[in-house]
C-alpha positions as CSV (number, residue, x, y, z in Angstrom):
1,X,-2.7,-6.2,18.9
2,X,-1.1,-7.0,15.8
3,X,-3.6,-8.7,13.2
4,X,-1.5,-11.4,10.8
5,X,-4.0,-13.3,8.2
6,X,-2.3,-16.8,7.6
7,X,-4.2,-17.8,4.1
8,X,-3.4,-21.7,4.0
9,X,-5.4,-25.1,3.9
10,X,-3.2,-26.4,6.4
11,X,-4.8,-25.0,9.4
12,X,-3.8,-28.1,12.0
13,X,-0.7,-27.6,11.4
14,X,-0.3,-23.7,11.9
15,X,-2.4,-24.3,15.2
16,X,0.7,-26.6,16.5
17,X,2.9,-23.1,15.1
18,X,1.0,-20.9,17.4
19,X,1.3,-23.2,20.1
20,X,5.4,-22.9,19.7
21,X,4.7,-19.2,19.5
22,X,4.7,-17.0,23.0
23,X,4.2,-13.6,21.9
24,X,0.9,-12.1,22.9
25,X,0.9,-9.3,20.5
26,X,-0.1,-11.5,17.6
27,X,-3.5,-12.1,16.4
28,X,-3.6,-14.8,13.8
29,X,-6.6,-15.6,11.6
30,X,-6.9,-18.1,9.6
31,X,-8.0,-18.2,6.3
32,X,-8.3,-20.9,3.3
33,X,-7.2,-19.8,-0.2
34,X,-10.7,-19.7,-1.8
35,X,-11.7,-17.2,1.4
36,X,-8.5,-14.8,0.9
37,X,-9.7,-11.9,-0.9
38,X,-13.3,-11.5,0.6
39,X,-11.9,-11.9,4.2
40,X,-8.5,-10.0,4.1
41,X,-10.5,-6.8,2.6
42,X,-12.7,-7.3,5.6
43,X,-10.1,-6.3,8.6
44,X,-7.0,-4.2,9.0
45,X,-4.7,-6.9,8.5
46,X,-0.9,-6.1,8.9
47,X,1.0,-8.7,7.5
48,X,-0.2,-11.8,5.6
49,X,1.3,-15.0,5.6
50,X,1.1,-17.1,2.7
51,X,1.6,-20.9,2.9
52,X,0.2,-22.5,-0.4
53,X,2.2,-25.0,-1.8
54,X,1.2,-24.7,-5.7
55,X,3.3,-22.0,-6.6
56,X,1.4,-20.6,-9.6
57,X,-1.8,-20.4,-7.5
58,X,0.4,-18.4,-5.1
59,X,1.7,-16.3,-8.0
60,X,-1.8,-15.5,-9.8
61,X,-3.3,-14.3,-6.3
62,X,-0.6,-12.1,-5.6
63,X,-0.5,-10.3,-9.3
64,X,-4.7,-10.1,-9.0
65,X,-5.5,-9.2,-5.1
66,X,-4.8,-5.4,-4.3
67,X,-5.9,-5.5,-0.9
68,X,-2.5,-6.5,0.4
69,X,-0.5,-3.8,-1.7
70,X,0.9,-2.0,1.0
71,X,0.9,-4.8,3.4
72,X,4.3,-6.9,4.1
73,X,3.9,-10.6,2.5
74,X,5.9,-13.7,4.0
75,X,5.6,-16.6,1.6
76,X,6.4,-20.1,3.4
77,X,7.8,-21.5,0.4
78,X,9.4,-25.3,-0.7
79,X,12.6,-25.9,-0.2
80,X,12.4,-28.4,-2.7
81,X,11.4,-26.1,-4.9
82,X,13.4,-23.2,-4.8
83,X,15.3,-23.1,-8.1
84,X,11.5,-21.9,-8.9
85,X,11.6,-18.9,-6.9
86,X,11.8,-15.6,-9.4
87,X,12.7,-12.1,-8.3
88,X,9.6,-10.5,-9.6
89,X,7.8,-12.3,-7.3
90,X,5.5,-9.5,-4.6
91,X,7.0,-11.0,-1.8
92,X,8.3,-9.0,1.3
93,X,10.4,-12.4,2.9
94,X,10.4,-16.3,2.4
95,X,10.4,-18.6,5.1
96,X,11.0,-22.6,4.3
97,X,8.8,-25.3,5.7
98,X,9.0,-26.6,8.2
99,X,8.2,-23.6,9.7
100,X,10.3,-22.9,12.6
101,X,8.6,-20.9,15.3
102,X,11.2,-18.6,16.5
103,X,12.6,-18.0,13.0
104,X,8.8,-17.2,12.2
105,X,8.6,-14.9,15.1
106,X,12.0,-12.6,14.2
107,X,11.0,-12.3,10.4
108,X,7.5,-11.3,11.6
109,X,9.1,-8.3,13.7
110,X,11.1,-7.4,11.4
111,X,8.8,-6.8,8.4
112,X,6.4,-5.0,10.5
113,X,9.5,-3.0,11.9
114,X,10.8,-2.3,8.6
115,X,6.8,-1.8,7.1
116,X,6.3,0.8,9.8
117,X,9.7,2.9,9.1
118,X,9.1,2.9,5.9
119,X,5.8,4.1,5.8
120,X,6.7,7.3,8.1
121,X,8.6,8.4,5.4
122,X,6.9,7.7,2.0
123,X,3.2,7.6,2.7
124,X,1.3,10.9,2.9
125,X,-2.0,10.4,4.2
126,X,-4.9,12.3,4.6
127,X,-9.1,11.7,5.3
128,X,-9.2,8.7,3.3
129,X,-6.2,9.4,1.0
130,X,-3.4,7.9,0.6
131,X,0.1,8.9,-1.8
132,X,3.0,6.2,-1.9
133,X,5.9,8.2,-3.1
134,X,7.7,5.7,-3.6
135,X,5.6,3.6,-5.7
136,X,3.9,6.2,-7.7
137,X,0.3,5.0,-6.4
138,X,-2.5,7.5,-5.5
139,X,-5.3,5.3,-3.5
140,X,-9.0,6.5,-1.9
141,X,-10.6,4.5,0.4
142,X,-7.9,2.0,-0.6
143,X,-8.9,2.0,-4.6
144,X,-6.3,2.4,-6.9
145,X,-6.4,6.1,-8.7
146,X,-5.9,6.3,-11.8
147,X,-3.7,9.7,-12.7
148,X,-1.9,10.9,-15.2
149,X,2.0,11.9,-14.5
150,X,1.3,15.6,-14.3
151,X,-1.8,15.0,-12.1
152,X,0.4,12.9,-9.9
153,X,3.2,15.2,-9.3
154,X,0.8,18.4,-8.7
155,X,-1.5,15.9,-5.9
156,X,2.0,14.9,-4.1
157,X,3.5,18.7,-4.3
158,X,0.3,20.1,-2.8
159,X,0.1,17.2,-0.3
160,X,3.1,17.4,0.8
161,X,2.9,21.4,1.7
162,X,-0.4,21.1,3.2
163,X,-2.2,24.4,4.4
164,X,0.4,26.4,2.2
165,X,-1.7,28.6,-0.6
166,X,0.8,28.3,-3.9
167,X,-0.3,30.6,-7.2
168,X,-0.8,29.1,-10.6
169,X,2.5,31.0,-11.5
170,X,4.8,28.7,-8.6
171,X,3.1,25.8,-9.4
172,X,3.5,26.1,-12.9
173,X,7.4,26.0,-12.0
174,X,7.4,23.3,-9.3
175,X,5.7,21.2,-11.6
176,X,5.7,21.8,-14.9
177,X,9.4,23.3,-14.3
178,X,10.9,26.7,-15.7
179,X,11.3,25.5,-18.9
180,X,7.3,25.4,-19.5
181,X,5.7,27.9,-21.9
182,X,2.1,27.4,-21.2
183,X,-0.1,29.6,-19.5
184,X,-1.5,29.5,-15.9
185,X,-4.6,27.8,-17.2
186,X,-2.7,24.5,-17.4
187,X,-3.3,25.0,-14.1
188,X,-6.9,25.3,-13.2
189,X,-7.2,22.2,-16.4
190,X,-5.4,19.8,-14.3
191,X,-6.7,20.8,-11.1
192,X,-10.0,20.1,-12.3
193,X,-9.1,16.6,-13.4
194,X,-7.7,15.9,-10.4
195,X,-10.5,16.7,-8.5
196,X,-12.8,15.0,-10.8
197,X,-10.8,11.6,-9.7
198,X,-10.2,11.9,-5.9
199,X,-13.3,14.1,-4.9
200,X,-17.0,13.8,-4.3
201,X,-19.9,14.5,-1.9
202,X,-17.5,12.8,0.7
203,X,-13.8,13.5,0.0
204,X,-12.7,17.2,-0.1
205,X,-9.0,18.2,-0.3
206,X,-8.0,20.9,-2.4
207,X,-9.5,24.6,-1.9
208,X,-9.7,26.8,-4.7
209,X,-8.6,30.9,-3.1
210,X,-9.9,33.2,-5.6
211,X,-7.4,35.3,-7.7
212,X,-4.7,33.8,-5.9
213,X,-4.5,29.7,-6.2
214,X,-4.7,26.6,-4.5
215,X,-3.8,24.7,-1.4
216,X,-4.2,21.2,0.5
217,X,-6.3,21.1,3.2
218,X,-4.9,21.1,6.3
């Protein structure tokens, strides 16, 4: 079943939607503006729909709610208003109102389509841990991480070999590149910070093989 969170205050109307709607697969929850952030960090929502007619309150909840990141966003938006629109805008698809049912439906699928084939190939995941390769983003437990560039690339090169042992000296060049004169301790320094960011009592990933190097847990 397929959770969509529909944050509006408009809920009569979005009942009569449903009604129009005959795909089983879709479980819609209804949720007012105010309520958004407290209830969509509650569930494992997979696609929001936002129908808000002030566009600035729709633009200052997007840029300051993280919990839908990483899930596809369709914004019902004015017709009247579209010379408004902007391209910056976090948006995965529009949709005018009226809202049409069957249009509603196909944009639906095809988000979560394209959100699902996308995610095969730039999310590496693992106990709690998530790198978008794409979008440069580190998250645990679905918290932003906060890395540097260097910490970055050596979490996504482990991650991405996981179970592999590599010594200081081959991660110094997958990393840090030929090119680099510093010694393997640059190493150990950044593997330390990295831990120090993504680990604790809880969260274990990277093993430490003695006079040898590191590797991702499998």
């Amino acid at each position: 079943m397929t959770k969509i969170a529909v944050v509006t205050a408009k809920l009569d109307q979005w009942k009569q939607v449903k009604k129009g709607c005959k795909d089983e697969n879709f479980l819609f929850y209804w949720i007012s503006p105010e309520e958004a952030q407290t209830q969509l960090e509650k569930g494992k929502i997979q696609l929001v729909i936002l129908d808000i007619e002030d566009i600035s309150s729709v633009v200052k909840w997007m840029r300051s709610h993280d919990a839908t990141s990483d899930i596809p966003t369709l914004w019902v938006f004015p017709r009247q208003k579209m010379g408004d629109f902007k391209l910056d805008y976090k948006v995965s698809d529009l949709i005018f109102a009226p809202v049409d049912p069957e249009e509603l439906f196909c944009r639906i699928r095809r988000l979560l389509w394209q959100n699902q084939n996308s995610d095969s190939h730039s999310i590496i995941q693992g106990d709690g841990l998530s790198i978008d390769v794409i979008k440069y983003e580190v998250r645990l437990e679905g918290e932003l991480v906060n890395l540097t560039y260097k910490e970055y690339e050596l979490l996504r090169f482990l991650a991405s070999n996981k179970g592999k042992v590599f010594t200081r000296e081959v991660l110094l060049n997958k990393v840090w590149g030929y090119d680099y004169f510093g010694g393997t301790r640059t190493v150990d320094v950044h593997i330390r910070r990295l831990r120090s960011k993504i680990e604790d009592a809880h969260h274990t990933y990277i093993d430490t093989l003695r006079n040898i190097g590191y590797r991702f847990k499998e």
